[in-house]
C-alpha positions in Angstrom: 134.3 125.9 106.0 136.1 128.7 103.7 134.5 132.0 103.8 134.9 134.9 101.1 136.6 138.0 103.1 135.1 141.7 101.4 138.3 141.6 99.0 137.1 138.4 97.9 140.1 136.3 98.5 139.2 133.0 100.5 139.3 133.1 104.2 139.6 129.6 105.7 138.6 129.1 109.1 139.4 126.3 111.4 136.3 124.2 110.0 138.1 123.5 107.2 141.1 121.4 108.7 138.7 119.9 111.7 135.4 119.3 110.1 133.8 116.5 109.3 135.6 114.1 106.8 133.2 115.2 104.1 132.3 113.1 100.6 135.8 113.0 98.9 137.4 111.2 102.8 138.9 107.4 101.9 138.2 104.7 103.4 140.7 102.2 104.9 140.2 99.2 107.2 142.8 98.8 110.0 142.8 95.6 111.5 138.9 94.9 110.9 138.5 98.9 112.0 137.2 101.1 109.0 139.1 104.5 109.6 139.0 107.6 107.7 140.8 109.7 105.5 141.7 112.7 103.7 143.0 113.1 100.4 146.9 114.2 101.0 146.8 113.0 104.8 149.4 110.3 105.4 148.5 106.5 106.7 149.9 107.3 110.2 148.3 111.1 110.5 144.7 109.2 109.4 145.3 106.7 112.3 146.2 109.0 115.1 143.5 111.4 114.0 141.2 107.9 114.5 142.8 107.4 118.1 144.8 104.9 116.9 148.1 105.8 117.9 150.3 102.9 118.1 150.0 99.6 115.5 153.6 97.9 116.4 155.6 96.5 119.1 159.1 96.3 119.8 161.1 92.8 119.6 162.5 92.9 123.2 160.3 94.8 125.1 157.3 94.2 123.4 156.4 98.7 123.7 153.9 99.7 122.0 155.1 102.0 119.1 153.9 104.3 116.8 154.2 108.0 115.3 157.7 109.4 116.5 159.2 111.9 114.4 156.3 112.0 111.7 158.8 112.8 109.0 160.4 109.2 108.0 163.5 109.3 109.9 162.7 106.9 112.2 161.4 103.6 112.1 158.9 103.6 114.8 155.7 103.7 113.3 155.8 100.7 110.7 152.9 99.1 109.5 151.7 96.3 106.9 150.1 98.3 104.1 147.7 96.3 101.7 150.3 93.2 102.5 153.6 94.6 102.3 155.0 95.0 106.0 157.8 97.1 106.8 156.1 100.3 105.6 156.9 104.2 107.4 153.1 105.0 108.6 154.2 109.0 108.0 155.3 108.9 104.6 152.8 106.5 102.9 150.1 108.5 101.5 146.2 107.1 102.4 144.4 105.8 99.6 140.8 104.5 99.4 140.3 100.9 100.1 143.5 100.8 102.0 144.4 97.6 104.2 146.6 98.2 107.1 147.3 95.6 109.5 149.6 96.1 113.1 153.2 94.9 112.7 154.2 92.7 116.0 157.6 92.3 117.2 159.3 92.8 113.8 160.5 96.4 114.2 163.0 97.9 111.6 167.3 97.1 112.2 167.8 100.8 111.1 166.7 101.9 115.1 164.0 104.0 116.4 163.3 107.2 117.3 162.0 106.2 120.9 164.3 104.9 124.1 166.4 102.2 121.9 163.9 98.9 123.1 164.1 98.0 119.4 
């Protein structure tokens, strides 16, 4: 929701950021789930803001991984986007008609940002 203050500059309340997704939200299908998205909102933000908050596993441990540092450092939250695995969930933006898919096991050799299990 934005509001116009008395000066007439726009006032944006909270509404705006935690509403509803609204007409111009994408649409992208994880796993078989159809989650949603905002125009400028990363892959990996439009997961975890759809509870989805991890889509790999480590090779020796088999953890669960997902966002870590949210900012492409680490490798922790990879994901198969539209076919091509090995892709940084925070840095790819979210397009309509998106396919992600879970990576298993494969994990990145650069390291993670979690407890080392890669």
């Amino acid at each position: 929701m934005v509001r116009m203050s008395r000066a007439g500059s726009e006032e944006r309340t909270g509404m705006t950021l935690a509403g509803s997704p609204g007409p111009s939200a994408y649409r992208l299908t994880f796993d078989g789930t159809t989650v949603t998205a905002r125009p400028g909102q990363s892959v990996g933000a439009a997961l975890v803001a759809a509870g989805i908050v991890a889509w790999r596993t480590t090779r020796r441990g088999g953890r669960p991984r997902g966002l870590f540092c949210g900012i492409g450092v680490c490798f922790d939250c990879l994901i198969t986007v539209d076919g091509r695995p090995g892709q940084r969930a925070c840095l790819v933006p979210a397009l309509d008609g998106m396919r992600l898919s879970a990576e298993g096991g494969g994990g990145g050799d650069e390291g993670g940002g979690g407890d080392g299990d890669d």
